[in-house]
ZATOR-382422 format. One line per field, with one value per residue (C-alpha): residue in one letter; z, x, y; residue number from 1. Coordinates in nm, 2 decimals, decimal comma, always signed. Each point is the difference from the previous one (the first is absolute). Layout:
res [A; ...]
c3 [Z; ...]
c1 [X; ...]
c2 [Y; ...]
n [NUM; ...]
//
This chain:
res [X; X; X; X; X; X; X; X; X; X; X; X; X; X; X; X; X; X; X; X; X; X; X; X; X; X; X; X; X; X; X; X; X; X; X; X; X; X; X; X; X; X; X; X; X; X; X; X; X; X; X; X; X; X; X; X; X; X; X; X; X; X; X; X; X; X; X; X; X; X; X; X; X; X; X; X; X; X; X; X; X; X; X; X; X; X; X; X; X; X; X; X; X; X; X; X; X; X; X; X; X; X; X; X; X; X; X; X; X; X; X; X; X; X; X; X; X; X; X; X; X; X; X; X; X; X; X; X; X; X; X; X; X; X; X; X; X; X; X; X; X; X; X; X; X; X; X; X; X; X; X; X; X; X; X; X; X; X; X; X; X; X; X; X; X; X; X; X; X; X; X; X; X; X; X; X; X; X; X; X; X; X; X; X; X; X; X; X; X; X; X; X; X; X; X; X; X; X; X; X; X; X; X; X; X; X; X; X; X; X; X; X; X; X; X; X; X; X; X; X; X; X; X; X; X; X; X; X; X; X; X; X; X; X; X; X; X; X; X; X; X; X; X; X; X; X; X; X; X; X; X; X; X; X; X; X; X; X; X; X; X; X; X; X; X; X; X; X; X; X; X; X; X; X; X]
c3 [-3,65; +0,37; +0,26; -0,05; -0,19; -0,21; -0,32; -0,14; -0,33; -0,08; -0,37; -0,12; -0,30; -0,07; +0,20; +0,38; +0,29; +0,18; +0,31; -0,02; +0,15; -0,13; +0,18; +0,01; -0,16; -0,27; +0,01; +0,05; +0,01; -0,05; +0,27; -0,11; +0,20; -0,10; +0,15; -0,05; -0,39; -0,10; -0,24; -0,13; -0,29; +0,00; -0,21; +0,04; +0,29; +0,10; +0,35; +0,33; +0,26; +0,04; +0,29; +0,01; -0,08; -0,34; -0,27; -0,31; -0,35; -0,32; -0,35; -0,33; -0,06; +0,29; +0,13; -0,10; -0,06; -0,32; -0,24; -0,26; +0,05; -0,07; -0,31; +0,16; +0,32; -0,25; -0,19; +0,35; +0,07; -0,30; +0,03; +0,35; -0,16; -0,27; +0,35; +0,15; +0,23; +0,16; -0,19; +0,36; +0,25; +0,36; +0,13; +0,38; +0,14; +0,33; +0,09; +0,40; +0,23; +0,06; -0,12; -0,15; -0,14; -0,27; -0,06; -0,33; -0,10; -0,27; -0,15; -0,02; +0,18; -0,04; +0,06; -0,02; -0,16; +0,07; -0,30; -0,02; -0,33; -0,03; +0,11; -0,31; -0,24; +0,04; -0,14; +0,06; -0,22; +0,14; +0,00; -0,07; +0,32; +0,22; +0,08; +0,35; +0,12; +0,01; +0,12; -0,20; -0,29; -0,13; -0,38; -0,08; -0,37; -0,23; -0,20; -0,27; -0,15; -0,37; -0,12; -0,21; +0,16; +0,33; -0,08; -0,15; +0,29; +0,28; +0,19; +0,35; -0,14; -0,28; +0,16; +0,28; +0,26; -0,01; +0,34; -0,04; +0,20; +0,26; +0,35; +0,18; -0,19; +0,13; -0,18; +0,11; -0,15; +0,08; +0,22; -0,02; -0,11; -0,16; -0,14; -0,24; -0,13; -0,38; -0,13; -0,44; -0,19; +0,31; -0,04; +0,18; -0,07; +0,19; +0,01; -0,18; +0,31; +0,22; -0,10; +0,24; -0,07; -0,18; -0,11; -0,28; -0,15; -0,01; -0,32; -0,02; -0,28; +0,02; -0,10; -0,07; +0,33; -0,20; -0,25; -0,10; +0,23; +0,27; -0,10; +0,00; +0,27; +0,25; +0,16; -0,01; -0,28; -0,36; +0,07; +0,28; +0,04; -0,08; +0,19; -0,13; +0,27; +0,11; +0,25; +0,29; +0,01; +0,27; -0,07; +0,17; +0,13; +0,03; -0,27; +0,06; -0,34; +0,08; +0,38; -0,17; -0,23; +0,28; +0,19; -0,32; -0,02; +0,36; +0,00; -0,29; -0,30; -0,23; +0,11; +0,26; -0,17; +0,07; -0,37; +0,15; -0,11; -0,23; -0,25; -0,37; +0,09; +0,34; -0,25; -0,22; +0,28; +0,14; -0,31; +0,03; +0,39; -0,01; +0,24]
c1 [+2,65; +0,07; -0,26; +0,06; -0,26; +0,28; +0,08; +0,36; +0,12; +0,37; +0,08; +0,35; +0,02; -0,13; -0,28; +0,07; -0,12; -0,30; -0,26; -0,35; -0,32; -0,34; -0,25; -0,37; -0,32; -0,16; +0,26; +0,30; +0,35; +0,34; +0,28; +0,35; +0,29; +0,33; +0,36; +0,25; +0,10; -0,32; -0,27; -0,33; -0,17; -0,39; -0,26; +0,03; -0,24; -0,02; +0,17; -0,18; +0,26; +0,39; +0,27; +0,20; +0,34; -0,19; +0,09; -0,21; +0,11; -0,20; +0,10; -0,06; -0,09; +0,02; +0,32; +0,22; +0,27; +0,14; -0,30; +0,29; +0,03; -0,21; -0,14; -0,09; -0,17; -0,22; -0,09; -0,09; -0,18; -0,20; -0,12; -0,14; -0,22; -0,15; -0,12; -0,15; +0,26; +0,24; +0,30; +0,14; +0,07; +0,12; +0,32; +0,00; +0,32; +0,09; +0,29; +0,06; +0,06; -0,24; -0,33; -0,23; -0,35; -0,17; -0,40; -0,18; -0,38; -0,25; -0,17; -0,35; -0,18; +0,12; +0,37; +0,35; +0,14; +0,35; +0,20; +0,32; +0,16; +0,18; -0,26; -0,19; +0,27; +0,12; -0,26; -0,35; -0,20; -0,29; -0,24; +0,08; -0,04; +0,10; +0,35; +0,03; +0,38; +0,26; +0,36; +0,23; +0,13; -0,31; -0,05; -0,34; -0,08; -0,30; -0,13; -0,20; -0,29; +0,13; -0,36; -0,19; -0,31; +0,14; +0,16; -0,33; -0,22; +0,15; +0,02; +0,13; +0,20; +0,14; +0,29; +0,11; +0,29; +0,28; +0,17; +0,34; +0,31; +0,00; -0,10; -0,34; -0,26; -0,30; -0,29; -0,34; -0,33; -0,39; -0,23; +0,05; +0,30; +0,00; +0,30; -0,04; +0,24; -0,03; +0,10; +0,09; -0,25; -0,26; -0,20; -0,18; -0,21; +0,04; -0,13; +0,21; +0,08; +0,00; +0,33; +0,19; +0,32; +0,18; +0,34; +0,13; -0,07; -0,37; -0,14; -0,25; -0,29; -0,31; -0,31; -0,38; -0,25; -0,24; -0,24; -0,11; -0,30; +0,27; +0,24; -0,25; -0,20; +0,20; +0,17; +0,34; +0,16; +0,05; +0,36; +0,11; +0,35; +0,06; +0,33; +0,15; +0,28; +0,24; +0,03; -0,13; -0,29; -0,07; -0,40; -0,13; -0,35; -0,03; +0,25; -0,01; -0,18; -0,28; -0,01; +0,04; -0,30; -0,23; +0,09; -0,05; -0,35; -0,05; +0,06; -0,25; +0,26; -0,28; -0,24; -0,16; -0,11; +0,15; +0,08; +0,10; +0,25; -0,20; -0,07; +0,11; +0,22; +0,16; +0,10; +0,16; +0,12; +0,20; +0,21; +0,28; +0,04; -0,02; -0,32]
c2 [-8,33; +0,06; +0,13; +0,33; +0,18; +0,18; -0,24; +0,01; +0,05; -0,17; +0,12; -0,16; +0,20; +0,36; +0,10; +0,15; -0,24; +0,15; -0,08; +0,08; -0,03; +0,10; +0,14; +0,04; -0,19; +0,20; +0,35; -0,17; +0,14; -0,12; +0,06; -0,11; -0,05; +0,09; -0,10; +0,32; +0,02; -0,14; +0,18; -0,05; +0,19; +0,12; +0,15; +0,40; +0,05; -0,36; +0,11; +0,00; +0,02; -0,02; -0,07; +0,35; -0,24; -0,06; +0,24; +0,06; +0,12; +0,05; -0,16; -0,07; -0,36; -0,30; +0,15; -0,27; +0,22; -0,20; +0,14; +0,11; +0,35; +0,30; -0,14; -0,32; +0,12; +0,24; -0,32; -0,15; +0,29; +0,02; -0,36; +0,12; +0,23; -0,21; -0,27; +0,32; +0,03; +0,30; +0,13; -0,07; -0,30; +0,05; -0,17; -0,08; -0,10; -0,08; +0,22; -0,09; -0,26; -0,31; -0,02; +0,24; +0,02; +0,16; -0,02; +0,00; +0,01; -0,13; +0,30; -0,20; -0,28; -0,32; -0,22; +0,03; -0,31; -0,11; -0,18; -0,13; +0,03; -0,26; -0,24; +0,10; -0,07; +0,36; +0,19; +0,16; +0,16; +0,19; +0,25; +0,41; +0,10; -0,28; +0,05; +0,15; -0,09; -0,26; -0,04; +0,18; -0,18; -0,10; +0,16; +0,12; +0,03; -0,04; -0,23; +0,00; -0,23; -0,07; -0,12; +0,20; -0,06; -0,01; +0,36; +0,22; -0,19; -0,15; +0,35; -0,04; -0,33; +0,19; +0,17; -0,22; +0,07; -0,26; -0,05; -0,20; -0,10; -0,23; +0,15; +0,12; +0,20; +0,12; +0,06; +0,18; -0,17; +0,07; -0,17; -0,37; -0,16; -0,36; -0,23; -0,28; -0,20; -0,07; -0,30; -0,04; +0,06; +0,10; +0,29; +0,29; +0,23; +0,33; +0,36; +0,16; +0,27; -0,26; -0,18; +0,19; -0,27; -0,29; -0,14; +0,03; -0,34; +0,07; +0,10; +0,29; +0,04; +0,14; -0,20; +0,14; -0,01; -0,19; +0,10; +0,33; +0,03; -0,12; +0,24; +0,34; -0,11; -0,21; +0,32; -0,23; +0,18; -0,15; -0,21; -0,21; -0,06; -0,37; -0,11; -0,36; -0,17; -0,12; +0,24; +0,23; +0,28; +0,22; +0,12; +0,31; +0,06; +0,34; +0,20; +0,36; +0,05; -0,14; +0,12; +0,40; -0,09; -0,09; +0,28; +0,26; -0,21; +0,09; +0,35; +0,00; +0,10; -0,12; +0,28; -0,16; -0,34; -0,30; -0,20; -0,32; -0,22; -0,15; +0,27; +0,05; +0,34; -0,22; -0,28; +0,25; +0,21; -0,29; -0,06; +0,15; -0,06; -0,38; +0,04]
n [1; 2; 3; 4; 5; 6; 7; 8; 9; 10; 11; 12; 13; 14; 15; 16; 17; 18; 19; 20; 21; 22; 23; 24; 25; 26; 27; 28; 29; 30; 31; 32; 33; 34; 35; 36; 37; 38; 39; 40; 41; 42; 43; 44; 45; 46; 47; 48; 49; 50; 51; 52; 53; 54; 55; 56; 57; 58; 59; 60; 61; 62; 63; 64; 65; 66; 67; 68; 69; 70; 71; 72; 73; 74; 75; 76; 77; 78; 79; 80; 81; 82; 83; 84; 85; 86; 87; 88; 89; 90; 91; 92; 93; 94; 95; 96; 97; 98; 99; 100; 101; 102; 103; 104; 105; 106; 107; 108; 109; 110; 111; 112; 113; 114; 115; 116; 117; 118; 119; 120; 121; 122; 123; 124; 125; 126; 127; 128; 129; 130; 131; 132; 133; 134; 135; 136; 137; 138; 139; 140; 141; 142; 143; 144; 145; 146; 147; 148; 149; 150; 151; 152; 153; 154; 155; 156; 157; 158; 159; 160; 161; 162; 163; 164; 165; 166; 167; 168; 169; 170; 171; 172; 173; 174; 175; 176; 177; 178; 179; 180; 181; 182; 183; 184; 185; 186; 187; 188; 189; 190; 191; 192; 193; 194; 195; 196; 197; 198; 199; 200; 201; 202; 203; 204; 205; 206; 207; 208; 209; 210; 211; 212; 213; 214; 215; 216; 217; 218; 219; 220; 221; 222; 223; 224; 225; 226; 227; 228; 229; 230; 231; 232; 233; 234; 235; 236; 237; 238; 239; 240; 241; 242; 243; 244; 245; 246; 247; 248; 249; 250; 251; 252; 253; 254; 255; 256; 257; 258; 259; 260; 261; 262; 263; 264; 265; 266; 267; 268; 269; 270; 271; 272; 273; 274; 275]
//
């Protein structure tokens, strides 16, 4: 990397090349830079600021352009919805001469990570709501937890979004982020809404917080996920589950009395949400 703050993407294959820079400590944003030709494709809404040069156009899908016709960029569309996603992604491309810039924004506190697909082995699986942009090329899909278990009570890890190609992504997580590097057979225990990221190679179960007193009481819901290497995980420390729950808590949603955490109806409550 060379002293200038803007890192540099060099994709031989599918993805476009890109510059960017990300900004900020807590709210960050994400300012790409784009030679003329170039695109990058971003969440509906994601889009803070734009060069004049840059034009914008909305799609179905990632705005690949090869989703099969019609039929296929329906499908693509459809699989958007079921991650809680937009119909819609935007397309920026640069349409001028030299450089030009376009800005993008987390919607909550926290960090914007940076990945480059084909330094995970071409694939990233993450959670619903994390996709933000990337450079065009890059396919985002869905994936789905095949478990049983996994499926009826793994909540936020249930339906996961599956980023693949091999240029940037980036992908907006809450509060705190943290890698480790799994090796075989290595396992972690996480919050189930905390895994905010992993490759593909990891495999994902869900195991019982402990016993039953642990489980009603504890306030950590009833499953953890269990995540078995090799591979890498991204862990969040501040999903936005859990930061809307303490601010419905706040606002006195449960009629003015703080339950805690640790009460039967918070165990319960926290089910479905991985929290």
């Amino acid at each position: 990397m060379s002293n200038s703050p803007w890192s540099h993407a060099r994709s031989a294959s599918v993805a476009d090349d890109i510059d960017f820079e990300i900004k900020g400590q807590e709210l960050q944003f994400l300012e790409i830079e784009l030679d003329p030709g170039e695109s990058a494709v971003a969440e509906a809404g994601a889009m803070v600021w734009k060069d004049a040069a840059v034009s914008m156009s909305t799609v179905f899908g990632d705005g690949r352009g090869n989703e099969g016709g019609f039929m296929g960029k329906l499908l693509g569309a459809g699989q958007r919805l079921l991650t809680g996603e937009s119909l819609f992604t935007t397309v920026f491309t640069h349409g001028g001469q030299g450089k030009a810039r376009v800005a993008f924004s987390a919607p909550v506190p926290g960090a914007i990570l940076p990945i480059k697909l084909d330094q995970v082995g071409g694939e990233l699986i993450c959670q619903k709501d994390s996709f933000l942009a990337a450079a065009r090329g890059v396919q985002i899909g869905i994936h789905f937890q095949r478990k049983i278990m996994t499926g009826l009570f793994g909540g936020e890890g249930f339906i996961m979004q599956r980023l693949t190609g091999d240029g940037w992504v980036f992908v907006q997580m809450g509060g705190t982020i943290v890698e480790r590097e799994l090796k075989a057979g290595e396992e972690l225990h996480v919050d189930t809404g905390c895994l905010a990221a992993m490759t593909p190679g990891v495999d994902f179960d869900l195991i019982g917080a402990g016993g039953v007193k642990s489980m009603l009481f504890g306030g950590e819901g009833l499953f953890f996920a269990r995540l078995r290497g090799p591979g890498k995980v991204w862990i969040q420390s501040l999903p936005f589950a859990r930061l809307a729950g303490r601010m419905l808590a706040a606002a006195g949603s449960t009629g003015g009395q703080n339950r805690g955490e640790g009460s039967v109806l918070g165990a319960f409550g926290n089910l479905l949400d991985g929290n």
